[in-house]
Kinemage of the C-alpha trace (Angstrom):
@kinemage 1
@onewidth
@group {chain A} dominant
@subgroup {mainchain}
@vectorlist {calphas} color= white
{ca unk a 1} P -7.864 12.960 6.467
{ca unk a 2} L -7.706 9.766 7.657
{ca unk a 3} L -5.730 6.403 6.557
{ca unk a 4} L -7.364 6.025 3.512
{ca unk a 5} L -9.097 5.392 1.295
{ca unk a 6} L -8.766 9.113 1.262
{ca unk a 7} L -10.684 12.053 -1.304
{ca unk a 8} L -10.112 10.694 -4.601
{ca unk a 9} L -8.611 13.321 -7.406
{ca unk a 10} L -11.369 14.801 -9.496
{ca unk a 11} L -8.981 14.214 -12.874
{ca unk a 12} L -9.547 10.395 -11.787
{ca unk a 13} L -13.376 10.749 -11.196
{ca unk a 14} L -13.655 12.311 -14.566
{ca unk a 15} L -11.621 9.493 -16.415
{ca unk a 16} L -14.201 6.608 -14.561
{ca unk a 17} L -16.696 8.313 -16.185
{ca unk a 18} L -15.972 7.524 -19.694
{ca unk a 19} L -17.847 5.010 -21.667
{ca unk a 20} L -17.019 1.279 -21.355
{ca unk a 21} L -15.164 -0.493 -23.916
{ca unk a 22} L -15.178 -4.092 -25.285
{ca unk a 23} L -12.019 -6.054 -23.752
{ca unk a 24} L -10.091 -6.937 -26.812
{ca unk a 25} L -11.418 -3.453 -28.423
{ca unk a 26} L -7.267 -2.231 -29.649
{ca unk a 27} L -8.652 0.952 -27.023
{ca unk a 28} L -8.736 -1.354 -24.242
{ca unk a 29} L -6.024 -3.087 -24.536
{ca unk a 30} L -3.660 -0.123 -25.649
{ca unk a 31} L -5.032 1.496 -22.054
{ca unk a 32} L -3.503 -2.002 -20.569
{ca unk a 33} L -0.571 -1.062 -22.500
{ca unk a 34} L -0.381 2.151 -21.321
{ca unk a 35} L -0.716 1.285 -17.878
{ca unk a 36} L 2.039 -1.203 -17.769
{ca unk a 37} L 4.405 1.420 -18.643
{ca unk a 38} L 2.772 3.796 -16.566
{ca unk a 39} L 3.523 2.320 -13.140
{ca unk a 40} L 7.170 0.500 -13.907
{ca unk a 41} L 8.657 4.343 -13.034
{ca unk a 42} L 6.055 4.247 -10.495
{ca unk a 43} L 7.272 1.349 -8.247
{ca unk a 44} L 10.465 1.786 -9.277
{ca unk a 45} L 11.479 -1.141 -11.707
{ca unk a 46} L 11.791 -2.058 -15.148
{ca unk a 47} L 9.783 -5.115 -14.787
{ca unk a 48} L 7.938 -6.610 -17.921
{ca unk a 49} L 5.144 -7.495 -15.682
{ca unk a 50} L 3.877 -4.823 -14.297
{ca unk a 51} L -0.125 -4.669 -14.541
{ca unk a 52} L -3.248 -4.439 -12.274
{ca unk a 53} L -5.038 -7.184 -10.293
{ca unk a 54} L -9.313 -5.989 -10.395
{ca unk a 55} L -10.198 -5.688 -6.825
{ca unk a 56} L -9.062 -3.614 -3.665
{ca unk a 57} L -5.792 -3.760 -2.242
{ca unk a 58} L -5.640 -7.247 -0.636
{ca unk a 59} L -6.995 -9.051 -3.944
{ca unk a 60} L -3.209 -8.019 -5.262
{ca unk a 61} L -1.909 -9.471 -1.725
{ca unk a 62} L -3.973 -12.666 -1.969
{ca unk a 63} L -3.775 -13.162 -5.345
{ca unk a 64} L 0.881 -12.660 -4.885
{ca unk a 65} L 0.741 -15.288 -1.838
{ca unk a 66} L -1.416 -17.957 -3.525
{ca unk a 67} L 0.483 -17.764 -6.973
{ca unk a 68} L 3.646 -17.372 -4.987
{ca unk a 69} L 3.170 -20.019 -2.163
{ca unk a 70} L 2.959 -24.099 -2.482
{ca unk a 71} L 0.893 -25.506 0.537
{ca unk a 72} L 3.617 -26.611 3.157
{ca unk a 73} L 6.568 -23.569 1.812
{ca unk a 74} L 7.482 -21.791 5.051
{ca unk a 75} L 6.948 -18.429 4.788
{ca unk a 76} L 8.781 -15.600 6.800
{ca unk a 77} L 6.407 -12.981 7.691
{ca unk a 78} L 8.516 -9.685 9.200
{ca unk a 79} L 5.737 -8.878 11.282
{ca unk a 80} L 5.481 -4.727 12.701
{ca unk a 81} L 1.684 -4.498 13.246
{ca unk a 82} L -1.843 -5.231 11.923
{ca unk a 83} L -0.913 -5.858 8.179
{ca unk a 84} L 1.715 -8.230 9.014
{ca unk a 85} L -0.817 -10.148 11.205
{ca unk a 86} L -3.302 -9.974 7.939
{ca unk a 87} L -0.283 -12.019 5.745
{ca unk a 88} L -0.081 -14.708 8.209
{ca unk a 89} L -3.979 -14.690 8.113
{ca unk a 90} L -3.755 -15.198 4.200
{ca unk a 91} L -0.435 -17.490 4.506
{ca unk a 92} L -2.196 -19.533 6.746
{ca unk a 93} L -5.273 -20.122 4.895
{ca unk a 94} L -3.411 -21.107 2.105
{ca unk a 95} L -1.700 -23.960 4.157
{ca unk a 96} L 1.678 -22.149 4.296
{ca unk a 97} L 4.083 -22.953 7.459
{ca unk a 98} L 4.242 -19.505 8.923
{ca unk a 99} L 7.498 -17.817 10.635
{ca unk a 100} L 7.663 -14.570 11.753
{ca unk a 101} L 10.141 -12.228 13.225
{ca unk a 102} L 8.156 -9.232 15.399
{ca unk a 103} L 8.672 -5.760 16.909
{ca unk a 104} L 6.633 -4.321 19.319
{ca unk a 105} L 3.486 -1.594 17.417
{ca unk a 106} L 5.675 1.379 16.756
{ca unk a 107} L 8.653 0.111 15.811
{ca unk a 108} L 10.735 -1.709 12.985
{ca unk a 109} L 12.236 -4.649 12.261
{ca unk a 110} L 16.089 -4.646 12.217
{ca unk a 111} L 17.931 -5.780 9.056
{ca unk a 112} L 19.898 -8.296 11.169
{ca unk a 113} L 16.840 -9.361 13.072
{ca unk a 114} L 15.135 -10.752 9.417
{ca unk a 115} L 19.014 -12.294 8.528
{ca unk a 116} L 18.688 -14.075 12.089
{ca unk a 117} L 15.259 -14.883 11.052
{ca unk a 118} L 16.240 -15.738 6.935
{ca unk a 119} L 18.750 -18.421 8.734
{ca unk a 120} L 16.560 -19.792 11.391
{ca unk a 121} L 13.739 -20.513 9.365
{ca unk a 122} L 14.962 -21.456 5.597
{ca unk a 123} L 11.853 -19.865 3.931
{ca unk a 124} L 11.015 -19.937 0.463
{ca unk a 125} L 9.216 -16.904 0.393
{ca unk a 126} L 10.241 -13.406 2.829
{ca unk a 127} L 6.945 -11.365 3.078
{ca unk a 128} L 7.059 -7.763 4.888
{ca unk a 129} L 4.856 -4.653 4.440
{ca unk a 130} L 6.338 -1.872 3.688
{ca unk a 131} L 4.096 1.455 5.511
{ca unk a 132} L 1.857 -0.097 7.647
{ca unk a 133} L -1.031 2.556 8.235
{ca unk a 134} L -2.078 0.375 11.912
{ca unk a 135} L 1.481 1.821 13.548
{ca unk a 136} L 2.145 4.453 11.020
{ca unk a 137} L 5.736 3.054 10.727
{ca unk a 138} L 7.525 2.178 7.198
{ca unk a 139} L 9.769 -0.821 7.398
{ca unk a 140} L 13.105 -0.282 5.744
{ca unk a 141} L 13.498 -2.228 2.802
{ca unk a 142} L 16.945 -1.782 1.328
{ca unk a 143} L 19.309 -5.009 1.543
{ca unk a 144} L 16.352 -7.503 2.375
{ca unk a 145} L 16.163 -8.409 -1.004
{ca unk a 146} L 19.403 -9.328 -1.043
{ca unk a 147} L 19.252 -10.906 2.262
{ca unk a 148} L 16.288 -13.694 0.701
{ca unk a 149} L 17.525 -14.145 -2.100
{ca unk a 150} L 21.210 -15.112 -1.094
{ca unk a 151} L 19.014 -18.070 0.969
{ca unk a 152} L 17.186 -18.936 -1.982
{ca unk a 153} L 14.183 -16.974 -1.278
{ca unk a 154} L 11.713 -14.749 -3.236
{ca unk a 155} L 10.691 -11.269 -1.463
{ca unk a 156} L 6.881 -10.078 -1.389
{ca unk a 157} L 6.607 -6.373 -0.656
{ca unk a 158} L 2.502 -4.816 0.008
{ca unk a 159} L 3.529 -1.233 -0.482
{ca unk a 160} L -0.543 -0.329 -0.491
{ca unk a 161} L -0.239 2.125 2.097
{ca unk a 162} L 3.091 3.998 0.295
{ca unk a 163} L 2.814 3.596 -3.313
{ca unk a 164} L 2.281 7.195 -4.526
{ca unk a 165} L 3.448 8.996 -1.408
{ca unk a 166} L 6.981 7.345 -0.743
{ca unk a 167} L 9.881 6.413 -3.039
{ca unk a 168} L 9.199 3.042 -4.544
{ca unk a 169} L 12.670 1.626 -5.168
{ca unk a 170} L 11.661 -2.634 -6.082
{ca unk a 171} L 14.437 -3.432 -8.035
{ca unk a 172} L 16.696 -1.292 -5.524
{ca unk a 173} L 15.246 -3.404 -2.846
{ca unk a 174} L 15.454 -6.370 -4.789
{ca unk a 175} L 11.868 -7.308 -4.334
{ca unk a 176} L 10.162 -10.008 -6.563
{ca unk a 177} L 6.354 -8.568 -6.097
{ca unk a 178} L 5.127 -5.533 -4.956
{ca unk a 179} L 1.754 -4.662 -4.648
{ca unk a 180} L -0.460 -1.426 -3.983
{ca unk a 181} L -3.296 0.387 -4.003
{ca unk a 182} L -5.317 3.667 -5.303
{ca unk a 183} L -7.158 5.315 -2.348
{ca unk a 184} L -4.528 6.447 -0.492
{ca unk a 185} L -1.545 8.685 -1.931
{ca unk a 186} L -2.287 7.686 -5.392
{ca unk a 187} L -5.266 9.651 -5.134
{ca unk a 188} L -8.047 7.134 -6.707
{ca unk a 189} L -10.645 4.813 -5.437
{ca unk a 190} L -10.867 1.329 -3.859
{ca unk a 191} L -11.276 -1.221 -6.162
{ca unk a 192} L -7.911 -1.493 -8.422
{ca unk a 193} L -4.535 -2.663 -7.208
{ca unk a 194} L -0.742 -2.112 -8.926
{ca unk a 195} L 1.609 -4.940 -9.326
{ca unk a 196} L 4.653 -5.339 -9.966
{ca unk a 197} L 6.378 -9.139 -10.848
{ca unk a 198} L 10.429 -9.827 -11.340
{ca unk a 199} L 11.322 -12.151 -13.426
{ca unk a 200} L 12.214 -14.438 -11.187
{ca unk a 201} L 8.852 -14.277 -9.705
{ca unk a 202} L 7.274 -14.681 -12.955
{ca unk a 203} L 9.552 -17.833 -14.153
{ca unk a 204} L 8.089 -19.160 -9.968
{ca unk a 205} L 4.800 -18.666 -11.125
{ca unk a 206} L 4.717 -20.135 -14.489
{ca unk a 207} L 5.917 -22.876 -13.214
{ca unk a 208} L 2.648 -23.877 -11.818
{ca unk a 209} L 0.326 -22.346 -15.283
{ca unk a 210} L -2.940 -24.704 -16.102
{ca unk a 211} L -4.692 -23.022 -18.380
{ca unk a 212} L -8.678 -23.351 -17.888
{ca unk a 213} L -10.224 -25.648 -19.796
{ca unk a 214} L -12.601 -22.999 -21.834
{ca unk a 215} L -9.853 -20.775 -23.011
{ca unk a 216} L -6.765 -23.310 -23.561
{ca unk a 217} L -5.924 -23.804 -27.240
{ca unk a 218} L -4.065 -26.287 -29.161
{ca unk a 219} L -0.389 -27.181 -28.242
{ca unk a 220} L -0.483 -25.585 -24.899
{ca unk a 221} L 1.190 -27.348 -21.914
{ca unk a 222} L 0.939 -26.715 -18.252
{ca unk a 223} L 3.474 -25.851 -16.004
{ca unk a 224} L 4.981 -29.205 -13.823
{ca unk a 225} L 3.872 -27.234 -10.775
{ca unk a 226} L 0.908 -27.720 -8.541
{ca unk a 227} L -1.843 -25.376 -9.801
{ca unk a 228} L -2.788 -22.427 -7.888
{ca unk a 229} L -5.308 -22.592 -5.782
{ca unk a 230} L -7.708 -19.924 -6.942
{ca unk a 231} L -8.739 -18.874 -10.633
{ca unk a 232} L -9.569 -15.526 -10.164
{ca unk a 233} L -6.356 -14.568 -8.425
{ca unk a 234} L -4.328 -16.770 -10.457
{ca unk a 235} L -1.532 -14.824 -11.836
{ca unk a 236} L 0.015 -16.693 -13.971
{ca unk a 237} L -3.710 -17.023 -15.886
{ca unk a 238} L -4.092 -12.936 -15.280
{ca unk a 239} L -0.235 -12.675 -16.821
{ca unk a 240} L -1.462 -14.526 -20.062
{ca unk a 241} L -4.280 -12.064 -20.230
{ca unk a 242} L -1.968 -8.971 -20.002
{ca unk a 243} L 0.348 -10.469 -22.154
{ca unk a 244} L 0.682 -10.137 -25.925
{ca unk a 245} L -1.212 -13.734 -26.054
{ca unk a 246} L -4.641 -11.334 -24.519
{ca unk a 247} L -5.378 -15.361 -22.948
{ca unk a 248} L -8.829 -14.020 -21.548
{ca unk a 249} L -9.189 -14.620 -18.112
{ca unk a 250} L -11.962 -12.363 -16.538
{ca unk a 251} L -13.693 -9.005 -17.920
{ca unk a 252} L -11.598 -6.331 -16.718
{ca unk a 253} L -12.584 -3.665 -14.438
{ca unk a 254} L -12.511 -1.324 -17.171
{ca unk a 255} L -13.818 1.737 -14.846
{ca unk a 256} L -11.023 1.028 -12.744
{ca unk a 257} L -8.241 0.575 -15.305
{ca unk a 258} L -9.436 4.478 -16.454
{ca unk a 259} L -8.614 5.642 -12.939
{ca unk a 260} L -5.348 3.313 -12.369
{ca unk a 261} L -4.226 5.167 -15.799
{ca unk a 262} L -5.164 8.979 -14.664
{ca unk a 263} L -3.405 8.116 -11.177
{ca unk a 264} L -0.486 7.537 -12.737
{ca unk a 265} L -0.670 10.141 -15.085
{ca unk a 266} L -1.207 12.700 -13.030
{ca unk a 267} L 1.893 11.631 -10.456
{ca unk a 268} L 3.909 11.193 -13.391
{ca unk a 269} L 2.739 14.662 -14.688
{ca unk a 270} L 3.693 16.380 -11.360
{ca unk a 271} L 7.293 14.461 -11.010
{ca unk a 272} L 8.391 11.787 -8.615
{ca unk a 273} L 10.666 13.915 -6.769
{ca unk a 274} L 7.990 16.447 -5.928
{ca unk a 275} L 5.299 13.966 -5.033
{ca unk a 276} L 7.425 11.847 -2.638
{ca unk a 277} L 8.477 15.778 -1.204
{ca unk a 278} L 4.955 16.822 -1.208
{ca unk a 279} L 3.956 14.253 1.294
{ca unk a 280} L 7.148 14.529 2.799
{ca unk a 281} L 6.203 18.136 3.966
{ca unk a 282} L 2.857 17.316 4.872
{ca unk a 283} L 3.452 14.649 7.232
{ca unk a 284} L 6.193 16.847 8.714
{ca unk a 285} L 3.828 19.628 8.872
{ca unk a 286} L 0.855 17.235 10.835
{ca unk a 287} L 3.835 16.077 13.059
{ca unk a 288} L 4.868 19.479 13.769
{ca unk a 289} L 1.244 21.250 14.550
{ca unk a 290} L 0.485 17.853 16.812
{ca unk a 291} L 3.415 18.532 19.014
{ca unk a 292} L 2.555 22.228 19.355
{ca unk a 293} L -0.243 21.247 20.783
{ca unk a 294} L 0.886 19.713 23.384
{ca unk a 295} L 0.418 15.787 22.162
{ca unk a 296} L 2.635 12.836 22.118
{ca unk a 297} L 2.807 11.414 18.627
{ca unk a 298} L 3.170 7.901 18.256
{ca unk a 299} L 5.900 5.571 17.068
{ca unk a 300} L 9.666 5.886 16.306
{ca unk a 301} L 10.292 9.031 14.734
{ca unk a 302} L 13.507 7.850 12.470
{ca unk a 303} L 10.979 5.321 10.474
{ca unk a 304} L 7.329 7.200 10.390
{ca unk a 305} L 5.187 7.403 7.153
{ca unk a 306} L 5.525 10.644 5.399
{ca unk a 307} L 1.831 10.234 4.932
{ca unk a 308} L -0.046 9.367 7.978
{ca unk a 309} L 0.928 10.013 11.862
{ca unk a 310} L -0.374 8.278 14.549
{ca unk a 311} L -1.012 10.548 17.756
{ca unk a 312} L -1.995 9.221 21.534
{ca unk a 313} L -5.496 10.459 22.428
{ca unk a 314} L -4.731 12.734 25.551
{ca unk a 315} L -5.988 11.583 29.315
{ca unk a 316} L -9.416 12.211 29.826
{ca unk a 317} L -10.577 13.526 26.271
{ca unk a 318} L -13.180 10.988 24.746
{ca unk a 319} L -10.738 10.188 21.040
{ca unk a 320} L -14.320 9.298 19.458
{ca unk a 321} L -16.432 12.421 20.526
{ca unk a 322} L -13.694 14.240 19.096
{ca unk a 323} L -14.220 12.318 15.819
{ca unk a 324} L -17.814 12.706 15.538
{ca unk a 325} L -17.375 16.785 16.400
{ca unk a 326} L -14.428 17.247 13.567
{ca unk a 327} L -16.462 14.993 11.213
{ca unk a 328} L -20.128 16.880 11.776
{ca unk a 329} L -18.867 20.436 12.754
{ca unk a 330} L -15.941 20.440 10.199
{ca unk a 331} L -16.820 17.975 7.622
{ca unk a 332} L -12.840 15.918 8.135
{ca unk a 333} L -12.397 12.384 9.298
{ca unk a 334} L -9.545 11.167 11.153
{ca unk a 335} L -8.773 7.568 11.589
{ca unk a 336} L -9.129 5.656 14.393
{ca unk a 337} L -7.151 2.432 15.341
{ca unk a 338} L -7.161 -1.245 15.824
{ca unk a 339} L -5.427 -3.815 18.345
{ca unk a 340} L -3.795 -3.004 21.268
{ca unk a 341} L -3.951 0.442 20.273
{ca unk a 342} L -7.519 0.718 20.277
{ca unk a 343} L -9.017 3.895 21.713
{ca unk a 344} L -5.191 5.008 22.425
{ca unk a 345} L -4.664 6.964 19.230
{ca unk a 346} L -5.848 8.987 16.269
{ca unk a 347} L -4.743 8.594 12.792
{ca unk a 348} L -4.171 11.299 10.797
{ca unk a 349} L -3.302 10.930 7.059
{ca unk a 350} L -2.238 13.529 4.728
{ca unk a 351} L -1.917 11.764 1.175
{ca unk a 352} L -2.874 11.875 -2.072
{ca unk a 353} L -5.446 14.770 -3.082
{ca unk a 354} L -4.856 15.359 0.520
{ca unk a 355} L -1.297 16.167 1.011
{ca unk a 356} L -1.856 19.917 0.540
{ca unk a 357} L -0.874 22.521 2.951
{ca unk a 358} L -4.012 24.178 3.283
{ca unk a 359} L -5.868 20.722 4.254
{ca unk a 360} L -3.575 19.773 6.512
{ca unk a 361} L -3.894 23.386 8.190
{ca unk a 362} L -7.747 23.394 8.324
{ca unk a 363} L -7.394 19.815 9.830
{ca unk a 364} L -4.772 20.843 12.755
{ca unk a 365} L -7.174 23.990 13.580
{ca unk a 366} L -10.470 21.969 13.597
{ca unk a 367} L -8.720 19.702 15.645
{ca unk a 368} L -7.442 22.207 17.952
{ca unk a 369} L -11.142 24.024 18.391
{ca unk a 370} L -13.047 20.480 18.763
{ca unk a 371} L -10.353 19.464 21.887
{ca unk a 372} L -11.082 23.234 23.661
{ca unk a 373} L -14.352 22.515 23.268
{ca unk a 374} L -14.011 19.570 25.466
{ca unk a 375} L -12.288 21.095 27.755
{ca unk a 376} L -8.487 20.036 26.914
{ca unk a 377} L -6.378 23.246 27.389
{ca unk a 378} L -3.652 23.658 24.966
{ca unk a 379} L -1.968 26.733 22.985
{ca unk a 380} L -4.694 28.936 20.830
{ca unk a 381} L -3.125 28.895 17.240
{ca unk a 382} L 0.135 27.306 18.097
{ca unk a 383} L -0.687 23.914 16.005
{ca unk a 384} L -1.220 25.889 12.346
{ca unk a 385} L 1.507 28.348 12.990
{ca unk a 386} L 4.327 25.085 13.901
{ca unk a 387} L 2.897 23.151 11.104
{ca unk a 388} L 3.540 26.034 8.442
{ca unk a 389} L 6.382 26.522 9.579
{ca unk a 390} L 7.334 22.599 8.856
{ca unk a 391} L 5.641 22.598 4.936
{ca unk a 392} L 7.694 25.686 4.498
{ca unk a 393} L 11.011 24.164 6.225
């Protein structure tokens, strides 16, 4: 019950268990097929290039900011916590000019703020995350699209920590990649990540296409663009592969493209609406039980994640004793935090798998018991009463 990566579905343990197939088997690649339609409902968008990058969460990140990015663009990073940080780390290694415009942990960036910014800075490329799990916050997205492109810019979106849990709206928001994730609300493992490419984006890309030597045929040209600076995460190259052309590129995680295609499935199977109300309830229920107790919760209520709440660690309670009692007594994690909130607060996610009533209610009562155990007085039974209460409200 913590940030993530978070109890995966057993539907999607089930599917990775099924045998292996060759990568240009018509099996495979009608799975890719599947897939692609699969997740354009998913994130919102009826892109044509909507596919899977083979790694965790930030290979889909990397892979969007080295395909997107020329060394020397200038970037605008909108910068709310540890995951904005983490694109200037990435924008900087690839020899980007980074800008940023920055909040204090626990807040969000104003739409005006990023226009100030957009005009300042003349960037090529706007990069934000969307829920950043380090402040629990979700940045709104709506008009920033609009906002980069009317400068001439392309909008990146990582929507790892949302994708599943809260409405994914791209071409609403006008964004030219997103990117996700499975092992948080889309209720899979590590190791597979969701994107999402507009046209635009696409047309960017290919622009800079040089096909390896090993794989190019005859009467293929290269794009006039500088070529990307990595092969694996070279979308244009993985784009060819998903494509109609099947230009093989790598050997696809085919374990992970099995549980990609049963997360989807099963969100899609339950409905959009309810999933994005499921987690809805259940971070309103966590919210509600945390305050009955007596704590503070952390951040700016009007933009908190549906799907995991940050909570200050009361005065004199020891926030990793706690841990290690919930984890060994009750067999639940909660997260812990980085930066400057370090040791301040707890994480607690309810997504995915997760986001169920009764979870989040066993959670807010172990919690409860471990804290009177250490001495912190605070209302017997108050928490799980409150945070039915919430689901049900």
């Amino acid at each position: 019950m913590g940030p993530g990566p978070v109890n995966a579905h057993p539907r999607v343990l089930r599917a990775m268990s099924a045998d292996l197939l060759g990568q240009f088997d018509p099996e495979m690649t009608g799975y890719m097929n599947q897939v692609m339609a699969l997740y354009r409902p998913i994130f919102g968008t009826g892109n044509r290039w909507t596919m899977l990058i083979d790694g965790t969460a930030r290979a889909a990140i990397e892979a969007s900011l080295v395909s997107l990015v020329i060394p020397g663009d200038t970037v605008l990073v909108v910068n709310f916590g540890r995951f904005g940080l983490l694109l200037q780390e990435i924008l900087g290694r690839i020899g980007a000019i980074v800008e940023t415009v920055d909040v204090p942990w626990g807040e969000t960036v104003p739409l005006e703020a990023v226009a100030a910014a957009i005009a300042r800075t003349g960037p090529k490329i706007v990069a934000t995350v969307h829920g950043d799990t380090s402040t629990t916050m979700a940045q709104p997205l709506d008009g920033l699209g609009d906002l980069a492109h009317a400068a001439g810019a392309l909008l990146y979106v990582d929507a790892t920590a949302t994708i599943g849990g809260m409405e994914m709206t791209s071409d609403r928001w006008g964004a030219d990649i997103v990117t996700g994730g499975l092992q948080k609300c889309l209720g899979g493992p590590s190791g597979s990540a969701p994107i999402t490419i507009s046209d635009a984006a696409a047309d960017h890309i290919f622009a800079r296409r040089h096909v390896e030597a090993g794989i190019r045929a005859a009467g293929m040209t290269d794009g006039a663009g500088p070529r990307i600076g990595s092969n694996y995460f070279d979308l244009a190259m993985i784009m060819d592969y998903w494509s109609e052309k099947r230009l093989n590129h790598h050997t696809e995680a085919t374990s992970m493209l099995y549980a990609a295609r049963e997360c989807a499935r099963i969100m899609l199977g339950e409905g959009l609406e309810a999933r994005y109300d499921r987690h809805a309830r259940a971070g309103r229920a966590v919210t509600a039980g945390l305050r009955a107790m007596g704590l503070t919760v952390f951040g700016d209520d009007a933009h908190r994640m549906t799907n995991v709440t940050g909570v200050y660690i009361p005065e004199g309670v020891d926030g990793e004793r706690i841990r290690t009692m919930m984890r060994e007594a009750f067999e639940i994690e909660i997260g812990t935090a980085f930066g400057p909130l370090t040791g301040k607060i707890w994480r607690i996610g309810a997504m995915g798998y997760n986001a169920a009533r009764h979870k989040v209610l066993i959670t807010l009562g172990a919690l409860e018991t471990c804290l009177r155990r250490e001495g912190y007085g605070l209302p017997t039974g108050a928490a799980v009463d409150a945070a039915m209460e919430a689901w049900e409200g």
